[in-house]
MIFIPA-585083 format. One line per 4 residues: number of its first residue (from 0); their letters; for each residue x negated, y, z of N, C-alpha, C. Coordinates in pm, whole numbers. Atoms other than C-alpha are relative to their C-alpha. Layout:
<nodes>
NUM> A> X/Y/Z/X/Y/Z/X/Y/Z  ...
</nodes>
This chain:
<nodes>
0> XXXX> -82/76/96/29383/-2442/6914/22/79/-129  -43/-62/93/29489/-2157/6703/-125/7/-144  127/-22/100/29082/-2115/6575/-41/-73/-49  63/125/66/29031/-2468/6508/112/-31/-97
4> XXXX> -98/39/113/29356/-2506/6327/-35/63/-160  28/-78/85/29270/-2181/6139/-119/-59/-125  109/85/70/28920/-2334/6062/39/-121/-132  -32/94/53/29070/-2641/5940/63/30/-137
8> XXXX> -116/-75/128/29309/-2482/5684/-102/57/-97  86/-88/135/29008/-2254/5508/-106/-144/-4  60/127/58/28853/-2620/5492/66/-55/-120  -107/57/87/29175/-2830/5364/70/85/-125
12> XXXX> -74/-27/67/29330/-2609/5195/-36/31/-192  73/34/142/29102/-2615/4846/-24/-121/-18  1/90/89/29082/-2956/4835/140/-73/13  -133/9/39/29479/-3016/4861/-8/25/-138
16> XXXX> -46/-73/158/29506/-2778/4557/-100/-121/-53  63/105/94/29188/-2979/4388/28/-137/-21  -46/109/-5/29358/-3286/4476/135/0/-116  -108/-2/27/29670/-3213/4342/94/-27/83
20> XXXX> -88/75/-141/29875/-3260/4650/60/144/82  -110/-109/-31/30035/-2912/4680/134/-5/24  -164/14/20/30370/-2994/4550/38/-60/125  6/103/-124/30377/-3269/4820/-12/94/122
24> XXXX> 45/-104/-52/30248/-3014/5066/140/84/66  -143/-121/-4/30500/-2715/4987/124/-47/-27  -121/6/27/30754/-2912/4905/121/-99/162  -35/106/-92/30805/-3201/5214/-84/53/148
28> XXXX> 108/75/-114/30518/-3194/5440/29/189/63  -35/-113/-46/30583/-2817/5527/111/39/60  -139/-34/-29/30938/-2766/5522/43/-74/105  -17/104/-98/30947/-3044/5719/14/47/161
32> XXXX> -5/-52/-101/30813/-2871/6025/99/23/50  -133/-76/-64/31117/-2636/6096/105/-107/35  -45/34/-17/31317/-2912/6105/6/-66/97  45/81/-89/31142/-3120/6328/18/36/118
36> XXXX> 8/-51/-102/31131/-2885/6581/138/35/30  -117/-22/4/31490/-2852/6552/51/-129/58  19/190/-43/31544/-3246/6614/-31/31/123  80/49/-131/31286/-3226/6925/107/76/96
40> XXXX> -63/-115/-77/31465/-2923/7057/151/-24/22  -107/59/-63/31815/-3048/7057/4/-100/83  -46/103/-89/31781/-3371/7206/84/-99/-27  -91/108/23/31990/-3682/7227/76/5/114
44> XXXX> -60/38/-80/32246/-3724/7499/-32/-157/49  16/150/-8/32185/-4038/7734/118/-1/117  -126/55/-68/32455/-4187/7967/-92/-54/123  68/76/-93/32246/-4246/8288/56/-77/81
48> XXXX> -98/94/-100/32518/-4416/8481/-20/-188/-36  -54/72/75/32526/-4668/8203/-162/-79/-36  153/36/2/32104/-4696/8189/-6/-73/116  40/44/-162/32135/-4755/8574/53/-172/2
52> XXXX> -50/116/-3/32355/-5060/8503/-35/-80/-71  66/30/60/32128/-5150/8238/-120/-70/88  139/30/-91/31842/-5176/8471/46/-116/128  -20/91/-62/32024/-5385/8742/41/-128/-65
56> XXXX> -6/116/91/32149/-5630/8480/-145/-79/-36  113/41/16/31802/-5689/8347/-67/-45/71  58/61/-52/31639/-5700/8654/52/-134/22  -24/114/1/31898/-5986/8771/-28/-99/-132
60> XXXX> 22/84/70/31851/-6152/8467/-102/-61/-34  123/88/-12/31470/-6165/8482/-42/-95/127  -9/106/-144/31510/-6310/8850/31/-143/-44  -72/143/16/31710/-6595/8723/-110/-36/-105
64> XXXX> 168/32/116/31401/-6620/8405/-77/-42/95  100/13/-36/31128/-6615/8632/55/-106/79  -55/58/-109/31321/-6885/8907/-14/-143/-111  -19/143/77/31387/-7123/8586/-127/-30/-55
68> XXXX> 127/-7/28/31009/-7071/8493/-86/-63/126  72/12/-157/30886/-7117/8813/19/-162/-12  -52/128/-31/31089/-7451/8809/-72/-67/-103  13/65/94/30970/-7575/8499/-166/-35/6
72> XXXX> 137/22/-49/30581/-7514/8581/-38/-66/110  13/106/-147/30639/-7694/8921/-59/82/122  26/-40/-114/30523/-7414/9145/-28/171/-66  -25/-142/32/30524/-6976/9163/-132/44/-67
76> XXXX> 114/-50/38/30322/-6748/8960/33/87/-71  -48/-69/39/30296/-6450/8823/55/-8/-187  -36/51/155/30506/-6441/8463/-60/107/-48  76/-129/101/30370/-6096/8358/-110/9/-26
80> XXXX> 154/75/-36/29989/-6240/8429/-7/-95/-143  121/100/114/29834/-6342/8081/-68/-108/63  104/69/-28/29583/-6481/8246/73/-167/108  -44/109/-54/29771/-6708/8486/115/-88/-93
84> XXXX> -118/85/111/30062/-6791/8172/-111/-133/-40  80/97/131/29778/-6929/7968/-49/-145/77  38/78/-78/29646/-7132/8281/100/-122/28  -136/124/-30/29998/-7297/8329/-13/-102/-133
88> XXXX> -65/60/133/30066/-7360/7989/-70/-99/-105  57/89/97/29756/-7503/7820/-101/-68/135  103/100/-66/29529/-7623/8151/130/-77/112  -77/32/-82/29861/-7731/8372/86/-111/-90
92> XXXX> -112/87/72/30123/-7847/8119/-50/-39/-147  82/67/80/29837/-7959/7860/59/51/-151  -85/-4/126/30044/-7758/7526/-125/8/-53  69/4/96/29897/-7744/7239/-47/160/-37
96> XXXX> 29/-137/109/29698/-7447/7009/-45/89/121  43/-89/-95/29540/-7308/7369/-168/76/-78  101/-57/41/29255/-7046/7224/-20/73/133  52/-123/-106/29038/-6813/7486/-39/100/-104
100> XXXX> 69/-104/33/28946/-6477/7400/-162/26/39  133/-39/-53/28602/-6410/7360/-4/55/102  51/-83/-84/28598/-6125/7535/38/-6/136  -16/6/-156/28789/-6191/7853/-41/-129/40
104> XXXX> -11/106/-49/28752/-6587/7844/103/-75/63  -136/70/-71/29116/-6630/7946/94/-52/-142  -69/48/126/29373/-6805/7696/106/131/-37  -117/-73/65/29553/-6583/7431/156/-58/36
108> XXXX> -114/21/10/29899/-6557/7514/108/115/-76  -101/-112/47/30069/-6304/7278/115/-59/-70  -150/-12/86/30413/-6304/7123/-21/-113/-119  26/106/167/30312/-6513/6808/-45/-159/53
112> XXXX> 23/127/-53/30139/-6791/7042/115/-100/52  -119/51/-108/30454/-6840/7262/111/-45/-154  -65/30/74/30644/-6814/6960/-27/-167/-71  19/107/36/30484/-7094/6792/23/-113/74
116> XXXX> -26/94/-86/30527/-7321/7092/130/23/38  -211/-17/2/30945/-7228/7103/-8/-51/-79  -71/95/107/30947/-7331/6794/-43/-174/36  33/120/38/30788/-7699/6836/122/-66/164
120> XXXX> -100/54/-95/31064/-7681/7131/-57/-26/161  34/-1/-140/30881/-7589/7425/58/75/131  -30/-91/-92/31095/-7471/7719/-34/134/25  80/-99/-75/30890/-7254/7934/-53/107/-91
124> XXXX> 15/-92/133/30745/-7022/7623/112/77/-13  -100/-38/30/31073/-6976/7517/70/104/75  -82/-94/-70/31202/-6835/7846/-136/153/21  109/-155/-12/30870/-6606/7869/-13/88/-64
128> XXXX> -23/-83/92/30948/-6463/7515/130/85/87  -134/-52/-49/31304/-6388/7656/-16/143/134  19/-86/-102/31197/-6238/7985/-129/110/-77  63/-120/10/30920/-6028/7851/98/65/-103
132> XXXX> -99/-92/25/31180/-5849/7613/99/72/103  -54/-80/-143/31378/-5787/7940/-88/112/15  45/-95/-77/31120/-5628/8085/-116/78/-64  38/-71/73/31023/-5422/7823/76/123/-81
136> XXXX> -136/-81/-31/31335/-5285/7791/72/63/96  -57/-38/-115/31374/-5218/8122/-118/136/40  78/-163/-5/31050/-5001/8155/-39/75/-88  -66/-88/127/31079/-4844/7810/100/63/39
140> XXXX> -112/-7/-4/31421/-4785/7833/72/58/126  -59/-32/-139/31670/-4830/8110/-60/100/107  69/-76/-101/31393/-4738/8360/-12/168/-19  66/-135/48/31235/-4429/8203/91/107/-63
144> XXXX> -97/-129/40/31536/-4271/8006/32/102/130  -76/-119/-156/31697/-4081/8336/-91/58/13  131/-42/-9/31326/-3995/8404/-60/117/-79  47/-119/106/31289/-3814/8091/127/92/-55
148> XXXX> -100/-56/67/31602/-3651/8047/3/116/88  -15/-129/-32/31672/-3287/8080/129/42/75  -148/-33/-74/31956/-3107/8309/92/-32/-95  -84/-2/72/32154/-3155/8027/61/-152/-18
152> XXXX> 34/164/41/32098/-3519/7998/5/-79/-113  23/47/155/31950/-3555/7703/-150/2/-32  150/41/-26/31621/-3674/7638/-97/58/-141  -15/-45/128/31430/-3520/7344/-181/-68/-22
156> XXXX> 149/100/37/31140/-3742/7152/-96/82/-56  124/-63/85/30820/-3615/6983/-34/-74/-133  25/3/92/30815/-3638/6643/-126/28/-81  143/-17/27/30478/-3729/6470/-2/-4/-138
160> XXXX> 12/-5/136/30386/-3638/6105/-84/-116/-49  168/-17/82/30027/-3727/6026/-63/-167/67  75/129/-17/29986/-4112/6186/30/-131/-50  22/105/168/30118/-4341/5956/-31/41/-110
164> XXXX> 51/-37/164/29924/-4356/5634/96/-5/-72  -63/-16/71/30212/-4409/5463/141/113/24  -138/-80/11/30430/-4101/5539/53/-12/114  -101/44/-75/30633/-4262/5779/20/126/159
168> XXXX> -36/-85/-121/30749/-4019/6106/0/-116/146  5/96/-95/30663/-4193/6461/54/124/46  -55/-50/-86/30823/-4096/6762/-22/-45/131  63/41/-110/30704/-4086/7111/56/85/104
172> XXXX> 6/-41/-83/30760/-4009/7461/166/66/38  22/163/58/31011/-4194/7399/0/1/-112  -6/27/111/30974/-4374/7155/199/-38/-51  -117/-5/35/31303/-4371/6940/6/-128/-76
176> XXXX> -41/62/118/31280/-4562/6668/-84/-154/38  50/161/-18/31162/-4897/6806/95/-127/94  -41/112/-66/31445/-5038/7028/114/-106/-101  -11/162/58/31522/-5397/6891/167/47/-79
180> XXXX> -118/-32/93/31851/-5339/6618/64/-131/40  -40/118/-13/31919/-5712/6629/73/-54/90  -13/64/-142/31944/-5808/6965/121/67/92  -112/-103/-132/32251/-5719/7220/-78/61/113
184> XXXX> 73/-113/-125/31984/-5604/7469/-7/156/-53  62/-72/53/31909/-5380/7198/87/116/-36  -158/-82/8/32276/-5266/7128/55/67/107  -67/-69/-125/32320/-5208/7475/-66/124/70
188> XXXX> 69/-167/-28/32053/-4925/7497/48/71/-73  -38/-101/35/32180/-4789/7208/107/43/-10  -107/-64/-11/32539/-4728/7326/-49/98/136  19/-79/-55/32382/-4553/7614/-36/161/-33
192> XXXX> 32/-103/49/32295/-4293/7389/117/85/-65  -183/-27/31/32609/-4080/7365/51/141/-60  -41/-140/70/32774/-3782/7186/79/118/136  -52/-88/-98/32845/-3471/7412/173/20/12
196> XXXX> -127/-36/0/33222/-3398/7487/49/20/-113  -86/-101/94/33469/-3288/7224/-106/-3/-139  76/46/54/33194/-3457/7020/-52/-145/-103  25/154/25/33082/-3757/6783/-138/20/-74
200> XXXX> 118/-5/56/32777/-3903/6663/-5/-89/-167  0/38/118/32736/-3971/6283/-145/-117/-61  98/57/41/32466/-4235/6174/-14/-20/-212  -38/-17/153/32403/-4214/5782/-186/-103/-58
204> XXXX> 100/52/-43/32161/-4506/5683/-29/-62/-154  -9/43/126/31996/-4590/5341/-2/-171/-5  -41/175/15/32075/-4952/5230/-85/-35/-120  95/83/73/31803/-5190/5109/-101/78/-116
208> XXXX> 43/-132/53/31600/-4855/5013/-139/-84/-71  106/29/66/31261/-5028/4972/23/-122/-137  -24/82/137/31431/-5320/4710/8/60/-89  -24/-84/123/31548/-5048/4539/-101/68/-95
212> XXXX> 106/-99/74/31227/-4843/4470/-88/-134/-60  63/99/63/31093/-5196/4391/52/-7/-128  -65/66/140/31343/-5262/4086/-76/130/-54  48/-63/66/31237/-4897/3996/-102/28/-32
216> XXXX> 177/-25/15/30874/-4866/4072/-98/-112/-121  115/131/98/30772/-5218/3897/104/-17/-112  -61/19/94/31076/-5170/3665/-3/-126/-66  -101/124/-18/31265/-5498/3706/149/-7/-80
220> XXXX> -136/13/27/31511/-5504/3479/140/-100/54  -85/99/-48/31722/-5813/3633/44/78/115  -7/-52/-125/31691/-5611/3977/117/108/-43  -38/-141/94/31767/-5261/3792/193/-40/-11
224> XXXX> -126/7/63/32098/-5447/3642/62/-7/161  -90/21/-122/32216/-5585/3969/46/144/113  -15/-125/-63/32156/-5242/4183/152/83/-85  -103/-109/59/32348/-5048/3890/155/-62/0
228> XXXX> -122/34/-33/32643/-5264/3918/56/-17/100  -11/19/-112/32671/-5270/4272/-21/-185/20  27/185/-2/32591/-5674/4280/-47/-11/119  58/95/-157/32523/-5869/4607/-139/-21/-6
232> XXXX> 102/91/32/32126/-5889/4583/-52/-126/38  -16/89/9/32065/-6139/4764/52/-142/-36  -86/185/48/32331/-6398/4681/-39/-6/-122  8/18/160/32209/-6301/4289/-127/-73/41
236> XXXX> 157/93/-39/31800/-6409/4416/52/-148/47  9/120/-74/31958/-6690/4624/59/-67/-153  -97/77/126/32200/-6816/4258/-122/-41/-87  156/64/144/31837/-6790/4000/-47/-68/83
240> XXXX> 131/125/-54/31617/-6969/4278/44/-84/-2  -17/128/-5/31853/-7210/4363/60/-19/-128  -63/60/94/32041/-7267/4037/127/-28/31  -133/-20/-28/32373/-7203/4145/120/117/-52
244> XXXX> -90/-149/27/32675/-6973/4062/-2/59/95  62/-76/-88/32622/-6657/4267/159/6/129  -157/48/-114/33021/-6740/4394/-20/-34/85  -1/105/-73/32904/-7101/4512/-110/74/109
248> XXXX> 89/-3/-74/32632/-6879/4726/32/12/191  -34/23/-185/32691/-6971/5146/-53/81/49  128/-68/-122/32542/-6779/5443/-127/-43/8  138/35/-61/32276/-6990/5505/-107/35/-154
252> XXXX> 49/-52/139/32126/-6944/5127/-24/137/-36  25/-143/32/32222/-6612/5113/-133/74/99  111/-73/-71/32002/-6548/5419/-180/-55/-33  126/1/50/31708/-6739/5310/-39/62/-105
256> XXXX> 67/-58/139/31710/-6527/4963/-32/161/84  16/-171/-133/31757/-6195/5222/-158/13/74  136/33/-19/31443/-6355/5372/-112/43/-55  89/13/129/31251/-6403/5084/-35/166/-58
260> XXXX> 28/-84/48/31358/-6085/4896/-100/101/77  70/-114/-87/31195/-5848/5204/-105/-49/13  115/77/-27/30949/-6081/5274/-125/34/-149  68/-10/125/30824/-6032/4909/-44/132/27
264> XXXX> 57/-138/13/30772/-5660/4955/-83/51/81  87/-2/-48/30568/-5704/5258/-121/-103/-49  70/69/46/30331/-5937/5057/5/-166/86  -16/115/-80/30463/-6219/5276/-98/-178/-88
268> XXXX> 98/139/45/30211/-6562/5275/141/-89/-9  -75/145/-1/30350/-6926/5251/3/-18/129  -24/-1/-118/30293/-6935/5577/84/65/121  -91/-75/-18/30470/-6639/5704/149/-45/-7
272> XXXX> -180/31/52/30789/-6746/5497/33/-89/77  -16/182/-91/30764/-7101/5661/19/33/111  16/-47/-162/30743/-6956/6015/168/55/-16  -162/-33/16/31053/-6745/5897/174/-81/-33
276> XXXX> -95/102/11/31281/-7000/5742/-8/-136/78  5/172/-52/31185/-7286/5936/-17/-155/-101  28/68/126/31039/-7472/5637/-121/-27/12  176/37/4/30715/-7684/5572/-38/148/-90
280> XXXX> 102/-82/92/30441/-7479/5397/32/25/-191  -35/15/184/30499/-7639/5052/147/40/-91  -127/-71/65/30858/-7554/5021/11/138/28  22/-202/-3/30800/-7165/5127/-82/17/-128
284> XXXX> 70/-46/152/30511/-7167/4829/85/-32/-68  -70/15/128/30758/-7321/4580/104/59/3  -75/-157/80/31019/-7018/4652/-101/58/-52  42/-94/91/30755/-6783/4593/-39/-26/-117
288> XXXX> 48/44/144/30633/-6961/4317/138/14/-128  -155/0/81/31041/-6950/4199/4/147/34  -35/-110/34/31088/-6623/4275/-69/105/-69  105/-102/142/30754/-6468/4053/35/-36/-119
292> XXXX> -20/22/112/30867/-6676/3797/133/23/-67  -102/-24/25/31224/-6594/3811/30/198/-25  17/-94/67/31108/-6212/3817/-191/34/20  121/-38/61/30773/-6165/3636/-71/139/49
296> XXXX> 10/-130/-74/30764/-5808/3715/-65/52/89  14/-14/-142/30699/-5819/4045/-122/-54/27  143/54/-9/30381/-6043/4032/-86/117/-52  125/-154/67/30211/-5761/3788/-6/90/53
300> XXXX> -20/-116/-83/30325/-5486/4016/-46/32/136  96/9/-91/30164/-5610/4286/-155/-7/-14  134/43/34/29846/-5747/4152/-77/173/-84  2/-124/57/29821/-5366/3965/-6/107/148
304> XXXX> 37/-97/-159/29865/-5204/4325/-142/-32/58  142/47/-64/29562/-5430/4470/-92/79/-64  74/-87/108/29386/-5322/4153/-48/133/-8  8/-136/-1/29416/-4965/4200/-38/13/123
308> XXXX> 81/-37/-139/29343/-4991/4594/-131/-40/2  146/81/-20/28994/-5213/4532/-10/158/-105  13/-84/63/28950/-4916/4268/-21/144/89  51/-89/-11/29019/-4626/4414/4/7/222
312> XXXX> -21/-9/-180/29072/-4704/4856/88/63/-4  -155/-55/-47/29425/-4571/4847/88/-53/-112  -142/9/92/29754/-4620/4672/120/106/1  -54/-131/5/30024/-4337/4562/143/-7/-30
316> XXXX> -78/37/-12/30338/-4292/4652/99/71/-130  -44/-38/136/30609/-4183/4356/-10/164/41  66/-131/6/30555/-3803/4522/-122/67/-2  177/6/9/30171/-3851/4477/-79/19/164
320> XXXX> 21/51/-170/30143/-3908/4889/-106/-106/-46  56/103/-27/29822/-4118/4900/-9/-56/110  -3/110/-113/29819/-4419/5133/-112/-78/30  163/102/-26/29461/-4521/5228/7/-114/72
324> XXXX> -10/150/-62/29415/-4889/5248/-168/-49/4  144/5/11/29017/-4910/5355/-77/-127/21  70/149/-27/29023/-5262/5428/-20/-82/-117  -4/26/115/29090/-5359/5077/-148/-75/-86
328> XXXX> 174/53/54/28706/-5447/4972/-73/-50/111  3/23/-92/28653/-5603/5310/-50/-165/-48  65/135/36/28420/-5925/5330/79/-105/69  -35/81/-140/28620/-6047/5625/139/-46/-42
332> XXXX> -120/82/27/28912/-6274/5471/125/68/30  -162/-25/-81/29230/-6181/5735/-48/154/-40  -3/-80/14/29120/-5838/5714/36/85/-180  -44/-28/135/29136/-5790/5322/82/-87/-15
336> XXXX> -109/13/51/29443/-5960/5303/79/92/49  -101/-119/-38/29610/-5758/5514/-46/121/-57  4/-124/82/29480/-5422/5326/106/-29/-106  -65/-11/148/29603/-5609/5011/162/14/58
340> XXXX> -168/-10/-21/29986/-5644/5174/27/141/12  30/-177/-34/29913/-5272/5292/50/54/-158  7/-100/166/29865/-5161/4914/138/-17/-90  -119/52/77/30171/-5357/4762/91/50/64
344> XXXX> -127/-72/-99/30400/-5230/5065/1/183/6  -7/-146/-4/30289/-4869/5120/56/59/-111  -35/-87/103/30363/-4737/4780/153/26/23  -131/67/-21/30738/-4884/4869/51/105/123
348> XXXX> -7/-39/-110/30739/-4745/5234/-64/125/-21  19/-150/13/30583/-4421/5178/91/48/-98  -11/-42/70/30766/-4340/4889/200/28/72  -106/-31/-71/31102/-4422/5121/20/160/86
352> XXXX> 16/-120/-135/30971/-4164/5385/-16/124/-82  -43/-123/109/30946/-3888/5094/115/32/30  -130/-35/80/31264/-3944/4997/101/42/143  -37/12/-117/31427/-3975/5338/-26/171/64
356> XXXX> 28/-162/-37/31239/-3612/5450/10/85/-82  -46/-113/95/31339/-3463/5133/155/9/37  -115/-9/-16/31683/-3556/5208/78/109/122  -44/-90/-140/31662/-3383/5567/-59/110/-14
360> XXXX> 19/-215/11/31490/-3028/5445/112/38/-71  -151/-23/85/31825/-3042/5233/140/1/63  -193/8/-115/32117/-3156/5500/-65/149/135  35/-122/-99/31900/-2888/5761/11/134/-77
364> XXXX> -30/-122/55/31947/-2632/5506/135/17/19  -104/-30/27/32299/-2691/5482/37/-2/111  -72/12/-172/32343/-2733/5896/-61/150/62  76/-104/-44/32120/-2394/5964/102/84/43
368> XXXX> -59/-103/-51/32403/-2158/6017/120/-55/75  -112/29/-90/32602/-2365/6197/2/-77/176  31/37/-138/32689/-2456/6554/67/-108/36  -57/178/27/32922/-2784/6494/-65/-130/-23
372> XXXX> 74/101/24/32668/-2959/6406/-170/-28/-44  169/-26/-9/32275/-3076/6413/-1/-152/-1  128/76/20/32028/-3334/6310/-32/-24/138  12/-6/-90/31930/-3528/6604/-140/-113/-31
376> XXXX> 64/74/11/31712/-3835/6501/-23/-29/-101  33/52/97/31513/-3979/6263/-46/-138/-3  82/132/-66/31439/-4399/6244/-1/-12/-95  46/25/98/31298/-4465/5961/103/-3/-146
380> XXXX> -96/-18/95/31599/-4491/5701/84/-1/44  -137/-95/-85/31844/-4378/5913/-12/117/107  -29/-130/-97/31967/-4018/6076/74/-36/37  -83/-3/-141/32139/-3995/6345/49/164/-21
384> XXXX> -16/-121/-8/32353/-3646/6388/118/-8/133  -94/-60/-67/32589/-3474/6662/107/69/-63  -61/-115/40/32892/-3332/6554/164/-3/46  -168/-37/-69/33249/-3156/6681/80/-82/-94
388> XXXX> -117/75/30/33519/-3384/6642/88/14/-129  -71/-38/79/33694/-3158/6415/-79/47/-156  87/36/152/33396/-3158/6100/-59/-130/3  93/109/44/33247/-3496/6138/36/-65/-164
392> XXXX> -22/30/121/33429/-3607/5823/-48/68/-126  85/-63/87/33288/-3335/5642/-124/13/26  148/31/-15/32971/-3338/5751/-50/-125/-36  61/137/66/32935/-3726/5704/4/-36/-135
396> XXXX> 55/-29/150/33056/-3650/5353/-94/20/-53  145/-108/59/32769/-3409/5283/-106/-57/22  81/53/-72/32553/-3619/5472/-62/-46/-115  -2/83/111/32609/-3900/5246/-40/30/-165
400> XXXX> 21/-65/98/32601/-3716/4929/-154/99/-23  101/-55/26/32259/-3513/4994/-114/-149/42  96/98/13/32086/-3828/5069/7/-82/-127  -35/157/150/32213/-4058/4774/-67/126/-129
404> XXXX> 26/-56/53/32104/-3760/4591/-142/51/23  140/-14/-39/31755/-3723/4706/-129/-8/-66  94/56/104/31545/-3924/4443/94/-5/-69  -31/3/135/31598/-3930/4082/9/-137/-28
408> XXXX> 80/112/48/31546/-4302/4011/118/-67/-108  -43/80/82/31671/-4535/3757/103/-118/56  -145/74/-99/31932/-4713/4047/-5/36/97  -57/-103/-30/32144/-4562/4232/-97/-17/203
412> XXXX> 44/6/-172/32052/-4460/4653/156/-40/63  -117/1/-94/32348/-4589/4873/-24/-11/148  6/-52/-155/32380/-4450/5217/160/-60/60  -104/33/-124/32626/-4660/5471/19/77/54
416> XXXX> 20/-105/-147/32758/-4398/5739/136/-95/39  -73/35/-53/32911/-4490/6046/71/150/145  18/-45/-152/33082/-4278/6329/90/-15/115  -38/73/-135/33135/-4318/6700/-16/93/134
420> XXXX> 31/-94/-99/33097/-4176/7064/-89/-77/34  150/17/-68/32763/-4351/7099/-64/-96/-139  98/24/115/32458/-4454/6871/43/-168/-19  -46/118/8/32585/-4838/6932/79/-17/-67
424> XXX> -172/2/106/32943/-4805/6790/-3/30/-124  -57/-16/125/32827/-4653/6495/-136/-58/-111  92/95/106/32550/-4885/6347/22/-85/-49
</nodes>
């Protein structure tokens, strides 16, 4: 390992410099290390009592799933069986949109299929989405935490640099940063995750980070204004599309502009949106068609990213992080669209994960000599930390303050913190 690494380095390391991709380098992608290993090496506290009761809940609850499934198909079978779902569902109970896979010859049944048939109000689907989140949570999770946890009982993840193109930090074995935010299944793993004695856990989490580098990156003045005044963004997107005062703006409005706005930064189709709001086709194109025309900006800023990925096969993030998007010149339709969403999003999403790991070679500098408190997690725009009862307030200060201070940009960074005696209580 040591001779092939070595090797590698008197390879890479002249065309970094000829690249220009030092700074980047020595400044993030290095420093980074020490920290990481600091993270892995503490650990998280888990509550196995509280996993265990996790796991009997779930199972009963997929019993009673699979029993009302069972009932609804008219006779037993396995629910975790692709191959026998697809058999019920499109050669038994005749639904609609049944495709086979070439390669096996059995009917696709993934997540997006089932979905589509919940929505047109199909029972049985519905409960199979439901139960496979159970029990995906149960052997993720519930099951496997106790499994992987140390005498201490605390489980400690593997932090990965180098496999998202855009920057981003994965985490494995377990995985951290993927159980469901939304969902109370999802809340209820992460109160299992708990602060040691005489202890609390601090969460410190940037807010609507990628809109932000949007107003600054494609320099949006309308955006720009709203950020710098602290303004509601959405309810301001939901007031120009619909033509309303941003007062008169409701929940349900506000969440379709909440929609929309994120949706825009993943290059979201008409179709997409429609799936999301529950809207024909033609009224999802005539937001986006209202919201390019309501900010201009944002159309050129994208179409200028594509531009530069068909140009050069990557896109660059504001610390000059390139993000190779190789599908981009791709003959094959679905495949070069998705590069192009790739190219318009990465610059956005890598340029977060900079800022985010600049923020933590800066709070690990200032936690290094101390024993009150440590860095424990990283999920994508939010840390997670441990700390004695009697500094968390100062520490979540500092927290707060070396992240909002992280990037330079033209509107401002705001970091939410919450804290609690478990990762649940304080999100």
């Amino acid at each position: 390992d040591a001779d092939i690494t070595l090797r590698l380095y008197q390879l890479f390391k002249p065309q970094v410099a000829a690249e220009k991709l030092l700074t980047l380098y020595n400044t993030i992608e290095r420093p980074l290390i020490e920290v990481l290993m600091a993270m892995e090496y503490a650990g998280i506290k888990v509550d196995i009592q509280q996993l265990a009761a996790l796991s009997a809940d779930f199972e009963s609850r997929m019993g009673e799933l699979e029993r009302s499934i069972h009932q609804l198909a008219g006779h037993e079978f396995n629910v975790g069986s692709p191959k026998q779902l697809g058999e019920v569902l499109f050669d038994e109970m005749q639904l609609p949109g049944g495709k086979k896979s070439a390669k096996s010859g059995a009917y696709t049944t993934g997540n997006d299929v089932l979905e589509d048939l919940a929505e047109q109000g199909h029972e049985l689907p519905a409960k199979v989405i439901e139960w496979r989140q159970l029990a995906k949570l149960k052997s993720t999770y519930s099951d496997t935490l106790p499994q992987q946890a140390d005498s201490n009982q605390r489980v400690h993840t593997s932090f990965a640099m180098a496999i998202a193109s855009t920057g981003r930090l994965s985490s494995s074995d377990p995985n951290l940063q993927n159980i469901p935010i939304r969902t109370l299944e999802g809340k209820k793993i992460r109160k299992a995750f708990i602060a040691s004695p005489g202890h609390k856990l601090i969460s410190a989490d940037y807010s609507q980070i990628e809109l932000r580098l949007l107003a600054h990156m494609a320099d949006i003045s309308t955006l720009k204004e709203a950020f710098n005044n602290g303004a509601d963004i959405h309810a301001i997107t939901a007031s120009q599309m619909f033509g309303i005062p941003a007062s008169d703006v409701g929940a349900d409005l506000r969440r379709s502009a909440k929609t929309i706005n994120f949706g825009i930064i993943y290059g979201i189709s008409a179709h997409g949106l429609a799936m999301r709001l529950g809207i024909s086709r033609g009224e999802a194109a005539s937001y986006i068609e209202r919201y390019f025309a309501q900010y201009p900006g944002i159309k050129d800023y994208m179409e200028s990213c594509k531009a530069f990925a068909r140009e050069h096969g990557y896109v660059v993030t504001l610390s000059g992080r390139r993000c190779h998007v190789p599908g981009i010149n791709d003959k094959n339709g679905a495949r070069r669209q998705f590069s192009e969403r790739a190219a318009i999003n990465a610059p956005l999403q890598g340029t977060a994960a900079d800022i985010i790991k600049h923020a933590m070679i800066n709070i690990h500098k200032q936690l290094l000599n101390r024993s009150d408190a440590r860095m424990l997690l990283q999920v994508h725009d939010e840390l997670v930390f441990e700390v004695a009862d009697s500094v968390a307030s100062e520490v979540q200060a500092m927290v707060k303050q070396q992240m909002e201070q992280a990037a330079n940009l033209s509107v401002p960074l705001t970091v939410e913190t919450g804290v609690g005696l478990d990762w649940g209580a304080i999100h």
